[in-house]
N, C-alpha and C positions, 0 to 999 in steps of 0.2 A: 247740695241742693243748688241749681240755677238760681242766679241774680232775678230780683221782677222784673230788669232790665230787658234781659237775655231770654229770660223766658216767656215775655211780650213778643221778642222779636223771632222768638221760635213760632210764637202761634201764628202769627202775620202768615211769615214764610212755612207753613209746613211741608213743603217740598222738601227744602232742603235737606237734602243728605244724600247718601252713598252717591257714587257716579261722578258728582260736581267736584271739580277741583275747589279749595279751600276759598270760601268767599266767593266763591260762586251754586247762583242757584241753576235745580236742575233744567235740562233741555225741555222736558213738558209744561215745566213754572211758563215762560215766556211764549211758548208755540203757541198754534190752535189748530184744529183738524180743518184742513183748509178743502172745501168742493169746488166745484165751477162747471157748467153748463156742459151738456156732453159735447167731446171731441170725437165723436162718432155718432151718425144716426143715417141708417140703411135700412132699406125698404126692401122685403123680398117676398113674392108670392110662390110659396111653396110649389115645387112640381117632379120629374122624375131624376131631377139630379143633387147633387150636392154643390153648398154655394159655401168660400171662403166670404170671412169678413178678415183683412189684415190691414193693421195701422199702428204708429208710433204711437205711444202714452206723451201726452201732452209733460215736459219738462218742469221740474221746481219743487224746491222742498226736498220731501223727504216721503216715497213713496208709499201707502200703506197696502194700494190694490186698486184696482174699477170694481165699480157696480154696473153690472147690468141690468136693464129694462125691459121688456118685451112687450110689445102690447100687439094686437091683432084685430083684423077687420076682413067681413064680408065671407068666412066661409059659413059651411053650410054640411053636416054630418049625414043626412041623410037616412034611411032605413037598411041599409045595408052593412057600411061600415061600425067599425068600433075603433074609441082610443087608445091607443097602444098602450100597455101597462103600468112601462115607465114617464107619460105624457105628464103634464106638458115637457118639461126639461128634456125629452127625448127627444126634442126639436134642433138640440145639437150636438153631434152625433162627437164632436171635438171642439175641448177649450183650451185655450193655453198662454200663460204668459215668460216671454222667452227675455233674457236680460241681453244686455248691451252688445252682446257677442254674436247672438243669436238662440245660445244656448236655453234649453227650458228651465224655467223656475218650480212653476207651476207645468206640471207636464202633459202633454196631450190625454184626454181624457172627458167620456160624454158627460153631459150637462146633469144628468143623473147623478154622476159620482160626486159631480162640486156641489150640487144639493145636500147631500147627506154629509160632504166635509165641514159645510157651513152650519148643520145643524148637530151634529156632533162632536166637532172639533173646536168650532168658536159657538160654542150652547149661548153665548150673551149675545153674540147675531141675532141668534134666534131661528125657529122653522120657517121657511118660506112658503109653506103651503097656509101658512097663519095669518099672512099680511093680507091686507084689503085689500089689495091689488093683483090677487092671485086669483088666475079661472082656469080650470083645469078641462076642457071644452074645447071644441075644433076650431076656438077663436083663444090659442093661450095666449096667459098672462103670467107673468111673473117677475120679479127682484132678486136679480144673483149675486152676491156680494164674493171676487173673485180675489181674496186676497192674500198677500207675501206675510203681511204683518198677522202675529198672533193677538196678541194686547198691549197697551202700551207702549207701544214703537218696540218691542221685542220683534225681530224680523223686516224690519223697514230696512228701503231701500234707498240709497242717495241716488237723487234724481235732480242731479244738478247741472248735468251736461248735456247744452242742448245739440252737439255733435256726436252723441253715443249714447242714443234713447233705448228706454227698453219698449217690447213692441207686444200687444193683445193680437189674438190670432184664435179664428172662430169659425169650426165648418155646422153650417146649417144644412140638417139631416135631409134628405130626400121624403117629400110627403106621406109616401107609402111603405109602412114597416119595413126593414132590415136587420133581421138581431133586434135586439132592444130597441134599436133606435129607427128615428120615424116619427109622424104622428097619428095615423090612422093605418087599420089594419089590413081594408082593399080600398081604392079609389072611385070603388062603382057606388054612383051617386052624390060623391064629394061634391063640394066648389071648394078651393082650397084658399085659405085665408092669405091677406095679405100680411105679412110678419114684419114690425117695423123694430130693430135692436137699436135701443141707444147706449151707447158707454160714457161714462163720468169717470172722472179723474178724483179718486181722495191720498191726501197726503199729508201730513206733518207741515206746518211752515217752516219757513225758516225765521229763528227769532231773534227781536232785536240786542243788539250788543248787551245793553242795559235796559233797566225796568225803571219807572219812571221816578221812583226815588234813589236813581243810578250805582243799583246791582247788578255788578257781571251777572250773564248769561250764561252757560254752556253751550258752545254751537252747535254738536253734535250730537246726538242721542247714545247714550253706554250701548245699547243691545247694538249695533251694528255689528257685534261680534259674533253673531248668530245670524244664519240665515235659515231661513224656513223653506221646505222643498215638500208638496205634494206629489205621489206619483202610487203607480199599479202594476201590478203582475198578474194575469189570470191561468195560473193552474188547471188542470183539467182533474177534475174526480169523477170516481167508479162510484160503483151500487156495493162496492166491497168496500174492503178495509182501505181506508185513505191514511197517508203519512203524505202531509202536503210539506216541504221545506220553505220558510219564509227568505229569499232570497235576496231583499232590495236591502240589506243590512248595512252597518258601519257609518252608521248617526244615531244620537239619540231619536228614541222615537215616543215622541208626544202620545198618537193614537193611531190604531188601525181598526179600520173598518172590515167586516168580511161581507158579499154581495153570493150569495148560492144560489146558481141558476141550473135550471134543468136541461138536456141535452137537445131537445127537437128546435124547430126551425127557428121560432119568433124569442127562445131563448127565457121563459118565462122564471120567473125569481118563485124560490120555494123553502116551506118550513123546515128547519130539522126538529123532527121529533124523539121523544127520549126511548121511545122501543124502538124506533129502526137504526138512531144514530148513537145509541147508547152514551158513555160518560167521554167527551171530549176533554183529550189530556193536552195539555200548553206547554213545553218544552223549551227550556235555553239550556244551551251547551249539555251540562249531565245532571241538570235539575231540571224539578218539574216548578211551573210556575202555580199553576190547577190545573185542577182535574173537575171538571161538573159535566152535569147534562144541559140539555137546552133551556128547559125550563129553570134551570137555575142560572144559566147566563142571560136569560132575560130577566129574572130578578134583579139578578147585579146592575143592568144598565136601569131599571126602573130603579134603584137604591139613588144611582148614583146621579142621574139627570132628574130634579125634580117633578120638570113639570112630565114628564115619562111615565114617575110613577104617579101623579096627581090624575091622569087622563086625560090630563089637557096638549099632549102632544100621544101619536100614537107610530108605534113601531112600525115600519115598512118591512112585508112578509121580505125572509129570508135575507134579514140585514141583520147583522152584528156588533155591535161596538167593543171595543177593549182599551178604554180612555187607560194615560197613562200618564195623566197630567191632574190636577187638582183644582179641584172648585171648592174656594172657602177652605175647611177644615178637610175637607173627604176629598178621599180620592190617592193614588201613587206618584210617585215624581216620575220624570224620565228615564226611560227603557234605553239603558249604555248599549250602543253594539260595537263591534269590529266586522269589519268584512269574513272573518272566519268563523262569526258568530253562528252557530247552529238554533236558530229555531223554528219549531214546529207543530205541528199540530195535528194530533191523530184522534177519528173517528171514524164509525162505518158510514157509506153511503147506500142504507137502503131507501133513504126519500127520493135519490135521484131515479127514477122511472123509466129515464131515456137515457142510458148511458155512453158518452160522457157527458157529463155536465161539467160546468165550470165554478170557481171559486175566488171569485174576485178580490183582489186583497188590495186595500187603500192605505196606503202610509202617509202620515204626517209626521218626519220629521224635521229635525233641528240639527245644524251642522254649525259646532261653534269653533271661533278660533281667537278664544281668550277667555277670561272670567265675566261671568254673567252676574251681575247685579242679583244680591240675596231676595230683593220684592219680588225678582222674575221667573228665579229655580220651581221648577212645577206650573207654572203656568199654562 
């Protein structure tokens, strides 16, 4: 049994432990999640082209991601048009955060995809269509949270050099449909809004040597031995028998989203139902993971995301989740792959109507290169 001494001095500090070298406490004991005013705000009135936004991330600390903003003025929808499916987020048709090199972290991909990464990847984010500052109307609004870090500085980025910044890079869609993206479906009758993007910088500080009754700190954060990588592959599927291969393998992988879209122009996202797609089998290597219907992998995501099954968030037609990380008690650890990894996933495609359709597959994983800290496995 602990001295009263010691175990005073445990309840003070309950950080303390794993990560800290001996007599030191850990990296989030002394941090604070540090913001600061956006280092971007660009004004764009939507029209027939596509517009970049590109700029370095403001240096320091210890990266966690930007947030984006969006706010919009003066358009005007009219009686002719409609908004596009995937609106507002379809307003950027690509997002991306590239590191020091140039290379992607976060890999190009519409505003669509990083909505639903944010609302089923990081569920304590939260839905963006939930915030008060969201309007889904030919004047969008919304708050994207675009980020490296999973939780807890798992995934953070050292962002200390202000000679080898990492850079946000943003194409804003063309006013009038394309595929998914866009924001209205013809232009006859538009006025088309003024789009102002702002971006904010969050990150980890960097914390002091000692705490003020002079306990080392740890300077670094343990997870920097993980890096976090979002990215996509869109497959094409029939009205027949589909065996899609999961190909972006050889990381762990946290979650994958699936996006089912149907083959005609505007590219409309669609249900699978359990008579035409019958039991969807999940495959690694020469096991099967499940086997269910639709309706039953929509139970599983309402099991597993509370507010899901509560009704207070609601499923977007022809999305998927297959978390593979843990909330609380529930849920799987991380999905091991190897680049030789075989997996896949077979179903018939009689929902798709216009064939091909497509099958968009969203991965979130984790790329580690050391021992990860026990509070973080599953996360």
């Amino acid at each position: 049994m602990a001295a009263p001494a010691a175990a005073a001095q445990q309840a003070t500090h309950p950080a303390r432990q794993e990560g800290a070298q001996a007599g030191q406490l850990p990296f989030e004991y002394g941090s604070n999640q540090y913001r600061e005013a956006p280092f971007v705000t660009n004004t764009q009135t939507l029209d027939g082209n596509p517009h970049d936004i590109v700029a370095n991330v403001t240096p320091g600390g210890f990266l966690r991601g930007v947030t984006i903003q969006v706010t919009s003025v003066n358009g005007v929808l009219g009686t002719s048009a409609a908004l596009v499916a995937d609106s507002p987020f379809s307003i950027f048709s690509s997002l991306t955060l590239e590191d020091i090199s140039g290379g992607p972290i976060l890999y190009p991909m519409g505003g669509y995809a990083y909505g639903l990464i944010q609302k089923y990847s990081r569920p304590w984010t939260g839905d963006v269509s939930k915030r008060s500052d969201f309007s889904n109307t030919i004047n969008p609004a919304f708050t994207l949270r675009l980020f490296a870090e999973v939780k807890d500085t798992l995934g953070v980025l050292a962002n200390t050099d202000a000679r080898a910044q990492y850079r946000i890079r943003l194409t804003i869609a063309p006013l009038v449909q394309t595929g998914p993206n866009g924001l209205v479906t013809v232009s006859t009758g538009v006025t088309a809004p003024a789009v102002t993007t702002n971006i904010y910088l969050e990150t980890w500080a960097q914390p002091d040597l000692n705490d003020l009754i002079g306990n080392p700190i740890t300077q670094i954060p343990d997870d920097l031995v993980a890096s976090r990588f979002n990215m996509h592959e869109v497959p094409a599927v029939t009205s027949g028998a589909n065996v899609t291969r999961f190909t972006l393998t050889g990381n762990e992988i946290r979650n994958l989203i699936l996006v089912l879209r149907n083959g005609s122009a505007a590219s409309p996202r669609i249900n699978l139902t359990d008579a035409n797609a019958g039991a969807i089998d999940f495959r690694l290597d020469n096991r099967r993971l499940w086997k269910m219907k639709p309706t039953q992998l929509v139970e599983e995501m309402q099991d597993f995301f509370d507010l899901l099954g509560a009704g207070t968030w609601a499923r977007e037609t022809g999305v998927y989740a297959i978390p593979r990380y843990r909330l609380g008690q529930e849920g799987d650890y991380w999905l091991q792959t190897v680049e030789q990894t075989l997996l896949q996933l077979e179903f018939s495609g009689g929902d798709v109507t216009t064939s091909p359709g497509t099958l968009e597959i969203i991965y979130d994983v984790l790329a580690t290169a050391g021992d990860i800290p026990d509070r973080m496995e599953g996360i």
